[in-house]
N, C-alpha and C positions, 0 to 999 in steps of 0.2 A: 504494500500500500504506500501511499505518499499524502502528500499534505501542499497546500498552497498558501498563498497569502495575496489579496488584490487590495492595492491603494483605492482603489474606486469606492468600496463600500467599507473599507476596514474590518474585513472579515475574514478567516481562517477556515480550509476547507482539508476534510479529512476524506480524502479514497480509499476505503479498502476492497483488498485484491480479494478477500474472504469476508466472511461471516465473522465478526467479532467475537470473542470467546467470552463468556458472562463479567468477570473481572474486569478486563477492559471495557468492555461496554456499559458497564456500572461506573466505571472513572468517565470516560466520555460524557455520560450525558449527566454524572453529579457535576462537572465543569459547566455544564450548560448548553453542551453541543445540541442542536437538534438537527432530526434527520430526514431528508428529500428523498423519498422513495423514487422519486420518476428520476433521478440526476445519480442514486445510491452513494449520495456522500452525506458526511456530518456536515455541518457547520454555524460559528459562532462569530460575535465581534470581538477581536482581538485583546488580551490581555496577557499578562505574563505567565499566570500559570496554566492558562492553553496552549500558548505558544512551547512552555517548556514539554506539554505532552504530549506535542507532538513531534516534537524533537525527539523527546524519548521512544516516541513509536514509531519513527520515519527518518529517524536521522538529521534531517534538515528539510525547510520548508521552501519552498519553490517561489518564484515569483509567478501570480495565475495567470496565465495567456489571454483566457479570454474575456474580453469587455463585457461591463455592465449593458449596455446595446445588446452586444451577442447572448448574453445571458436572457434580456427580456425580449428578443425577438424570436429564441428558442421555448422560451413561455409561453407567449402571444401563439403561434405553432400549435404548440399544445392543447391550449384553451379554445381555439378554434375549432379540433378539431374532438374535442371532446362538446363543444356547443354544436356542431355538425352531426355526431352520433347520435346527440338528445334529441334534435329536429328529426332525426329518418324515424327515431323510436317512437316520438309523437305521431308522425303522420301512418304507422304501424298500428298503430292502436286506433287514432280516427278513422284508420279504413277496415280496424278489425268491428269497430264499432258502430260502423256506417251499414257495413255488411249485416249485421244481425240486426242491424234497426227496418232492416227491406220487409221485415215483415210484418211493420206495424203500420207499413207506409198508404194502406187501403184504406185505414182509420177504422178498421173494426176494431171495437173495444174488448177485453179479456173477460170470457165467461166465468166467474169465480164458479161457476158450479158445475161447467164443461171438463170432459175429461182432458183438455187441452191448455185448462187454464195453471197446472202446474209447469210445464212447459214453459207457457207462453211470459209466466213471471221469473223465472230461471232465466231466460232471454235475457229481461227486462233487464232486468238485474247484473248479467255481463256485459250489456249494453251501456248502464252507468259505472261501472265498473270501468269498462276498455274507456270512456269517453274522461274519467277523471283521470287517468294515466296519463292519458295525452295530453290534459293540459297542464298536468303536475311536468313533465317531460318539456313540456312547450317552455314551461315557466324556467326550468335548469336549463336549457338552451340560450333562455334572453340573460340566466345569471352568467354564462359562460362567456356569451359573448362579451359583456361589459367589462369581465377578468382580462379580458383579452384586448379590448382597449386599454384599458386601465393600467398594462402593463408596459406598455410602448409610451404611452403619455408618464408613466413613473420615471421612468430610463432618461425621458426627453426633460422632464423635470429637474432631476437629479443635477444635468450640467447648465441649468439657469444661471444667473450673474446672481441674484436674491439666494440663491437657495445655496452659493456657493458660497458669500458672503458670510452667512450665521454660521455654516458650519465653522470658517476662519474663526469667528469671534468664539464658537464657543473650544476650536481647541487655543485658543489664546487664554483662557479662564480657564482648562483644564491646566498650563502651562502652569498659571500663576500658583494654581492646590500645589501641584508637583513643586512647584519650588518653595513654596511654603510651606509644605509636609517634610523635604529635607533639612532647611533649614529648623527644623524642630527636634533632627534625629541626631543626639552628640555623637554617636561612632559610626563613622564615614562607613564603617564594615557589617556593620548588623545587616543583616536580611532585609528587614524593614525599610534602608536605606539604597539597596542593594536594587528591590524593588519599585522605588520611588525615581531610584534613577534610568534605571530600562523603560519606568515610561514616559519620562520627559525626555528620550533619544526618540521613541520611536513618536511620542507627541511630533516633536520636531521635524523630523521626518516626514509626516502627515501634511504639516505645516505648508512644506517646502513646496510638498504636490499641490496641496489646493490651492495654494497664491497663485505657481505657475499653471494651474487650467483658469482661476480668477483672472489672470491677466490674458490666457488664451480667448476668453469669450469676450474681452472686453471691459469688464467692472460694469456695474453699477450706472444708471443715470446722473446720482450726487456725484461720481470722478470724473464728469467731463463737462457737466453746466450747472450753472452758480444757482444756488439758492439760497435767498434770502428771503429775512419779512418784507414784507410787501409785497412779494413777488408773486408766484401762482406755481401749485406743482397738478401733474395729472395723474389721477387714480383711478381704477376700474371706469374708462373713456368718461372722468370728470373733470373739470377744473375746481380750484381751488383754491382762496387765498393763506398764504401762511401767515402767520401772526406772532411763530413764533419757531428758530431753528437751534435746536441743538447737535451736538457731534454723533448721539444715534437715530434722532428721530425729531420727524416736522409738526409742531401743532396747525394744523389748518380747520378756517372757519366756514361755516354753512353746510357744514356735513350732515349729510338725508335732505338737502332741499331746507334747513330750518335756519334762518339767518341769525347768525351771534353763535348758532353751538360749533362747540368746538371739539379738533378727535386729534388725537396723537399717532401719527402714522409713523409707523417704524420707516425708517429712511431708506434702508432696500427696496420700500413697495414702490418707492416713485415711479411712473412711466414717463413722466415729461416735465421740465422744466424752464420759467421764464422768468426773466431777471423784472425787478420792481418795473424800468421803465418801461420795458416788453407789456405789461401787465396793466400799469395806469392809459397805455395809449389804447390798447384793449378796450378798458372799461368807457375811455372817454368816447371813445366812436360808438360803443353800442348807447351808451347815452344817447347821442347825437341822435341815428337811429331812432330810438326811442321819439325823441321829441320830436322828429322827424314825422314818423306816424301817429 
């Protein structure tokens, strides 16, 4: 068996060539592994004492070949075609239940006292029967399909400028525990120490990747045009006055349409921004406008 490691998600992937023996499979998943039957690997987000058991059961850990993309377009794959199965099995069932309904279809009603009328409610009866499969089936077909969007839209997600952005901040806060968890530890050499510092390398490390995919996509709206109060930023296709900017996030006024409220928008969300005088000539022309008509 062997083991991986992908910077993309921060996670650690265990193959094995066999069947885990109880022992080991009992340390695997009390580490927290969990496990893809469709893929037959373990895996978890990275820490040190997974990392070291997998070292111990693989020797070394691999860097993973294949992209977060590849990984959810091989999903997406899947879930297609498991929403594909459940459509042929619904229309199996509506036509098992279309066929045994032909025989109601003259509208004569059931003799409850005819020798025909035990029959004819046994029909009836696998008649609603085949007919609720189909729509239960019907209904796992439209859940698979939306797995299977949702999968490609996650992937697509993942390398957004926003979404790339928090993660930086929050391993910059992870950074700061790790170095103030050291700094707490008087012998450079305990475990404890030992451990604090493997993961402010491998934080690091992390670091280094997601600045350089952050600066791959570009950054951020707030890294390339100025925002300030007075100005106006765009949010979910609205505008917006700011009122007030800080270094993580914009107070802007009239949010829901209700003039004077105010909402704190985290500064990743901007889609669009204009500088104060950008913004006052705006508002003076639709004035204009206004008195216009």
């Amino acid at each position: 068996m062997y083991a991986t490691y992908s910077f993309e998600d921060d996670k650690l992937r265990l193959y094995p060539a066999f069947r885990l023996d109880t022992e080991t499979y009992a340390r695997v998943k009390r580490l927290g592994f969990r496990y893809a039957p469709t893929q037959e690997l373990f895996f978890a987000v990275w820490t040190t004492a997974r990392e070291d058991l997998l070292i111990e059961l693989c020797g070394a850990i691999e860097t993973d070949g294949t992209t977060l993309a590849e990984r959810a377009a091989a999903k997406q794959a899947r879930m297609a075609g498991y929403a594909d199965h459940a459509a042929q099995r619904a229309q199996d069932h509506a036509a098992r239940s279309n066929a045994i309904a032909e025989r109601f279809w003259g509208g004569q009603p059931i003799l409850l006292d005819h020798y025909s009328a035990k029959r004819a409610l046994a029909d009836q009866e696998r008649m609603w029967s085949a007919m609720g499969r189909a729509v239960a089936e019907s209904d796992r077909a439209e859940y698979w399909r939306e797995r299977a969007h949702y999968a490609l839209a996650h992937a697509a997600r993942h390398d957004a400028a926003p979404v790339i952005y928090r993660r930086i901040e929050k391993l910059e806060k992870d950074a700061r525990q790790y170095e103030r968890a050291l700094g707490q530890v008087t012998d450079p050499e305990a475990p404890a120490a030992r451990r604090y510092l493997r993961g402010l390398e491998h934080n690091h490390l992390r670091l280094v990747y997601e600045r350089e995919l952050y600066a791959a996509v570009g950054g951020i709206v707030a890294d390339k045009l100025p925002i300030e109060k007075g100005g106006a930023v765009k949010f979910l296709d609205t505008w917006y006055e700011v009122v007030r900017v800080n270094p993580k996030s914009v107070t802007i006024t009239g949010w829901l349409g209700v003039r004077g409220f105010e909402y704190r928008l985290p500064i990743e969300e901007v889609a669009q921004a204009v500088s104060r005088e950008q913004w006052q000539t705006v508002q003076a022309k639709l004035a204009g406008d206004h008195e216009t008509l």
